[in-house]
C-alpha positions as a Markdown table, in Angstrom:
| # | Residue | x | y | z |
|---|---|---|---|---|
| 1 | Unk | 97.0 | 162.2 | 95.0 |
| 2 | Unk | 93.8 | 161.4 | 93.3 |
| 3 | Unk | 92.8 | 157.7 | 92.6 |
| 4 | Unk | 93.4 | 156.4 | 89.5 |
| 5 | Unk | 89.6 | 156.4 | 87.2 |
| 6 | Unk | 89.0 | 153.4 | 85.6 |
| 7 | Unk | 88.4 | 153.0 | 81.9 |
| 8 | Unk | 84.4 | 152.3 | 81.6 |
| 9 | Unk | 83.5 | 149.1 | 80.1 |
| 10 | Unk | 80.2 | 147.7 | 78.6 |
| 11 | Unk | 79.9 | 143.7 | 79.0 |
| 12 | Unk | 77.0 | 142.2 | 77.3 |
| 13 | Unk | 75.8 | 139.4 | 79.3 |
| 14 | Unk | 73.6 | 136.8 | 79.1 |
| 15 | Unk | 72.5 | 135.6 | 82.4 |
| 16 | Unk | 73.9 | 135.4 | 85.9 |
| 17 | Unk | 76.1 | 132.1 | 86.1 |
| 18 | Unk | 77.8 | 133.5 | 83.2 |
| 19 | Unk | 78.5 | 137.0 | 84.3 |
| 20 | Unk | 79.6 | 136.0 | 88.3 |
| 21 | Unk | 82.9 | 134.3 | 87.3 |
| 22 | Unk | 83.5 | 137.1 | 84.1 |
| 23 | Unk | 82.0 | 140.4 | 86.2 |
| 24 | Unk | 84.9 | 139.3 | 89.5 |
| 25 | Unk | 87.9 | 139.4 | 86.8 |
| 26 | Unk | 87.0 | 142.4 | 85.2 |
| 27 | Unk | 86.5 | 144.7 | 88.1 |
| 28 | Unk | 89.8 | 144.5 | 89.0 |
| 29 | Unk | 91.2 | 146.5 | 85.8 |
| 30 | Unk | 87.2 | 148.4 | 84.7 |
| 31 | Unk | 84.5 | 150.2 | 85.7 |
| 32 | Unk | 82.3 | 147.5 | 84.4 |
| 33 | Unk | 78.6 | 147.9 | 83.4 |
| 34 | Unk | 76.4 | 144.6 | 82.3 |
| 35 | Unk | 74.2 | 144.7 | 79.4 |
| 36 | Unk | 71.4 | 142.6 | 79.1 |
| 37 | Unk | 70.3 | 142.1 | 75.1 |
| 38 | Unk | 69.6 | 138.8 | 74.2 |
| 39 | Unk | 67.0 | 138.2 | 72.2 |
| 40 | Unk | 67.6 | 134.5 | 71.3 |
| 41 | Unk | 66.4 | 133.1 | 74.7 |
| 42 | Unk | 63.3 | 131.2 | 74.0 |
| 43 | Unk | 60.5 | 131.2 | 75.5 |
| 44 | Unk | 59.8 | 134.4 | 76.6 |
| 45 | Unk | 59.7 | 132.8 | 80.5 |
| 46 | Unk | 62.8 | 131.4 | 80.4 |
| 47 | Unk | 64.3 | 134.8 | 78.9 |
| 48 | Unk | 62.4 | 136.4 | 82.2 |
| 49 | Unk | 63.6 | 134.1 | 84.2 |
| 50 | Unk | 67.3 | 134.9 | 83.0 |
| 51 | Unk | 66.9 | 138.4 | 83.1 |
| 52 | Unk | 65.3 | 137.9 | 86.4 |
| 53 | Unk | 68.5 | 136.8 | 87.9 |
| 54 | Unk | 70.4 | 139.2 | 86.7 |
| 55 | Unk | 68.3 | 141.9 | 88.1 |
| 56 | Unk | 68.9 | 140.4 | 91.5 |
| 57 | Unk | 72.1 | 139.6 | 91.1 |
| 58 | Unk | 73.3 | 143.0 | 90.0 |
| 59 | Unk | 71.5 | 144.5 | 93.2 |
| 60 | Unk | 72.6 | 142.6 | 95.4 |
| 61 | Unk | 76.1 | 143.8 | 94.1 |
| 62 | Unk | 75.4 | 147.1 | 92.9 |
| 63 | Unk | 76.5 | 146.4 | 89.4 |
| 64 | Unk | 75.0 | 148.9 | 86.6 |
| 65 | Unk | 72.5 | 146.7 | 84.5 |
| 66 | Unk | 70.8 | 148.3 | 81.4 |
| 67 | Unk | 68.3 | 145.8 | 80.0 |
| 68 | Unk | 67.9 | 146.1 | 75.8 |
| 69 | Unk | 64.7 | 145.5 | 73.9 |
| 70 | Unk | 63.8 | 141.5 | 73.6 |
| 71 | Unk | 63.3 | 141.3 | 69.6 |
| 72 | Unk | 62.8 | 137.8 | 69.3 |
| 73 | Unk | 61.1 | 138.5 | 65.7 |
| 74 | Unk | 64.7 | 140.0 | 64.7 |
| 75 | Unk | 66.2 | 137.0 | 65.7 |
| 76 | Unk | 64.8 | 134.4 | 63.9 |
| 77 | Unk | 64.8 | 136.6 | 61.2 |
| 78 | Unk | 68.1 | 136.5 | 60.9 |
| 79 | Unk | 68.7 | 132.9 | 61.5 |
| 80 | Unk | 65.8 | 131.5 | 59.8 |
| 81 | Unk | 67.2 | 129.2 | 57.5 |
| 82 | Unk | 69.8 | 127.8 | 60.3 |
| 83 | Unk | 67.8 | 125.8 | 62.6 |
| 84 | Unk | 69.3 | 122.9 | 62.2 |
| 85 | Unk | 72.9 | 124.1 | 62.3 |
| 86 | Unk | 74.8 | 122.2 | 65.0 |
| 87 | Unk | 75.8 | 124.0 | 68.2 |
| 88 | Unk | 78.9 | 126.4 | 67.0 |
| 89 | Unk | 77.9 | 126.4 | 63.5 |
| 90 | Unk | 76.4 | 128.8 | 61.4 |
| 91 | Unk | 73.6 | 130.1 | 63.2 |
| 92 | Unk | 75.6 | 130.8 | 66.6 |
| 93 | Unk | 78.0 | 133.3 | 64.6 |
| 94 | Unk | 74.7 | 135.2 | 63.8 |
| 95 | Unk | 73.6 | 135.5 | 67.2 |
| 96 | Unk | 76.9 | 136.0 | 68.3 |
| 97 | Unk | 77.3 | 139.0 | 66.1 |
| 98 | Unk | 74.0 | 140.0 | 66.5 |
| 99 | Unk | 74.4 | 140.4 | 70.1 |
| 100 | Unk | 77.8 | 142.2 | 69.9 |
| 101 | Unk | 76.7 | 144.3 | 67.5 |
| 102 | Unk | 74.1 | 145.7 | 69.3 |
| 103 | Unk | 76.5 | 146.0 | 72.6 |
| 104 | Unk | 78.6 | 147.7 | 70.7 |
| 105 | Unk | 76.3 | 150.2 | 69.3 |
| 106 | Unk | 75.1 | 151.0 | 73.0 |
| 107 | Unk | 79.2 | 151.4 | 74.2 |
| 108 | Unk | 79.7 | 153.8 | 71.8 |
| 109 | Unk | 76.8 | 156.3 | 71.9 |
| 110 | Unk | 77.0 | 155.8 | 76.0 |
| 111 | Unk | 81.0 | 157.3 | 75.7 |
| 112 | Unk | 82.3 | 153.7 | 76.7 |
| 113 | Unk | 86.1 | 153.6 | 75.9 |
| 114 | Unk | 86.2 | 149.0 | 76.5 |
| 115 | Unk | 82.8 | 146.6 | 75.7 |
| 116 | Unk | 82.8 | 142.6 | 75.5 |
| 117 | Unk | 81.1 | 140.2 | 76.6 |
| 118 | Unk | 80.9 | 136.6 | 78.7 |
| 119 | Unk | 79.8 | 134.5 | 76.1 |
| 120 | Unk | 83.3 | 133.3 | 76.0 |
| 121 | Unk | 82.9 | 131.5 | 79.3 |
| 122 | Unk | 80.4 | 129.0 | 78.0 |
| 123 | Unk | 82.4 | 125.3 | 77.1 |
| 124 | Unk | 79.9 | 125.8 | 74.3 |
| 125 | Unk | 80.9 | 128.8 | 72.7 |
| 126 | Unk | 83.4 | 129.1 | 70.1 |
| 127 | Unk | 85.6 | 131.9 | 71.7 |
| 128 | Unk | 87.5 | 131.9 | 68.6 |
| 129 | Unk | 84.3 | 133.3 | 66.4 |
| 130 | Unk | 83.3 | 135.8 | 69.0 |
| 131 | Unk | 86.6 | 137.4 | 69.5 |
| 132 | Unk | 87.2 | 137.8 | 65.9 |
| 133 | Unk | 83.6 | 139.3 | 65.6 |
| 134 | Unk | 84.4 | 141.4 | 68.9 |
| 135 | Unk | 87.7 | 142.7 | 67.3 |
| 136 | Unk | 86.0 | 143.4 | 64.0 |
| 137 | Unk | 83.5 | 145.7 | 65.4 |
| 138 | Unk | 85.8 | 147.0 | 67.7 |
| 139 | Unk | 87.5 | 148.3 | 64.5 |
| 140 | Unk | 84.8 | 149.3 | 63.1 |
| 141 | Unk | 83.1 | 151.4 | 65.6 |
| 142 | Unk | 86.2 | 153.0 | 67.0 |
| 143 | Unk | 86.3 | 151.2 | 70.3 |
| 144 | Unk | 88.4 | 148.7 | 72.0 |
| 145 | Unk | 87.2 | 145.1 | 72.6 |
| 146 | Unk | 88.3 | 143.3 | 75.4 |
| 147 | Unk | 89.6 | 139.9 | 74.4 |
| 148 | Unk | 89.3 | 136.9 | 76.1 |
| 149 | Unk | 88.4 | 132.8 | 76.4 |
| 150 | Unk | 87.5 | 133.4 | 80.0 |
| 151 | Unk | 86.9 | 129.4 | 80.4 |
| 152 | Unk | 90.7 | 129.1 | 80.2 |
| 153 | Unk | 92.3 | 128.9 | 84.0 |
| 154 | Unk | 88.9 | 127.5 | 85.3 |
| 155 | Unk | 86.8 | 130.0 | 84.7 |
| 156 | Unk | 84.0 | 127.6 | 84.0 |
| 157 | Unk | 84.8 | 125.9 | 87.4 |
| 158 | Unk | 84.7 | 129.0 | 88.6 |
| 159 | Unk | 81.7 | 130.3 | 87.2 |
| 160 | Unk | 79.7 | 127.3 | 88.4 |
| 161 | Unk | 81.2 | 127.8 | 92.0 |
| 162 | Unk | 80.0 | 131.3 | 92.5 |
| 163 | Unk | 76.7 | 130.3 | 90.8 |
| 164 | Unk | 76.1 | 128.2 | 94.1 |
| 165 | Unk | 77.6 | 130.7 | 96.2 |
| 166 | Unk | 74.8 | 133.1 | 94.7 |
| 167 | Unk | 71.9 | 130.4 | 94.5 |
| 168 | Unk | 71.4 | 131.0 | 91.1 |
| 169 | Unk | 69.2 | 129.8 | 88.4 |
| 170 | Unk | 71.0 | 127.2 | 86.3 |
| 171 | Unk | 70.0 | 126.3 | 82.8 |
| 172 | Unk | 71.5 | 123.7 | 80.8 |
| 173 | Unk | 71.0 | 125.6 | 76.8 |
| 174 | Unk | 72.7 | 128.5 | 75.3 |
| 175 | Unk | 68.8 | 130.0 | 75.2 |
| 176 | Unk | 67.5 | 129.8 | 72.2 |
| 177 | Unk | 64.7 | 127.2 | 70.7 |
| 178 | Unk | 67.4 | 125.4 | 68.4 |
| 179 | Unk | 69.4 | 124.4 | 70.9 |
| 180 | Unk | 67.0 | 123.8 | 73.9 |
| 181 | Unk | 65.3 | 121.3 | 71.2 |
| 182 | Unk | 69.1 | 119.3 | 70.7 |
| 183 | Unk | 69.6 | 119.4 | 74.3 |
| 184 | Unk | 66.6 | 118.1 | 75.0 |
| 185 | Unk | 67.2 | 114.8 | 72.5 |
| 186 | Unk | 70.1 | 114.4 | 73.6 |
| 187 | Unk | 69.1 | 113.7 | 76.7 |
| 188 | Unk | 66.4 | 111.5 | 75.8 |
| 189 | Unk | 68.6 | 109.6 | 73.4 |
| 190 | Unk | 71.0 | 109.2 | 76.5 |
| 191 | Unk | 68.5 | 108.0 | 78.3 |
């Protein structure tokens, strides 16, 4: 008897302590291929060094890695206006649709039947918004989105475990210029 084919699935990832955790779960049910397009990491060499590590990473484990165009310019196009918005407000659900949108877009001309993304691992996220904006476009496009807070059970223990394991890059901001700047006062008003 032939072995079972697994459905083909397109997750849009962000870096590599995101993806370990997320990547390990999804195996088990999809043929899972990581997409890189994130255009909201700021400065260009923190966005290198991200996409950096996921280039390792994803060799070192022979997962599929197709790396979108970096259109920072389209990004703070669209949020312009939402700088100051706190973390989970406004301008997140741009970039979170943004994103998506654009993962989506590549699942479906690339014959993919599942896409989502790890975003939802992130403490920081609202997995709320970005499932809602997953299963919209999901409807939309004619595809199924994958659904998931994959946080819940510890997966953000577990992320951060197998980010050791892998000696990987850590950062401490979502990626983009907004948020970097927050974190950064925040940890100078700590002080």
């Amino acid at each position: 008897m032939k072995p079972k084919t697994k459905p083909k699935l397109l997750l849009h990832t962000c870096c590599a302590p995101c993806s370990a955790y997320v990547v390990q779960l999804l195996q088990e049910q999809f043929a899972v291929h990581s997409y890189f397009y994130d255009p909201n990491i700021h400065p260009k060499k923190e966005y290198e060094k991200r996409l950096g590590e996921m280039r390792r990473w994803c060799k070192d484990i022979k997962l599929p890695l197709t790396e979108a165009p970096y259109e920072i310019h389209k990004w703070f196009a669209l949020t312009r206006g939402h700088e100051k918005d706190p973390e989970r407000g406004d301008r997140c659900k741009i970039c979170y649709r943004m994103r998506l949108e654009h993962a989506v877009m590549y699942a479906k001309q690339h014959k993919y039947q599942w896409f989502t993304t790890v975003l939802t691992i992130s403490p920081h996220k609202d997995a709320d918004a970005i499932n809602a904006i997953g299963n919209e476009l999901a409807n939309k496009h004619d595809i199924k989105f994958f659904e998931a807070n994959f946080k819940k059970k510890d997966g953000f223990k577990k992320s951060v475990e197998l980010s050791k394991k892998y000696n990987f890059y850590r950062q401490n901001w979502c990626g983009c210029i907004w948020s970097r700047n927050t974190h950064l006062l925040g940890r100078r008003v700590s002080k």
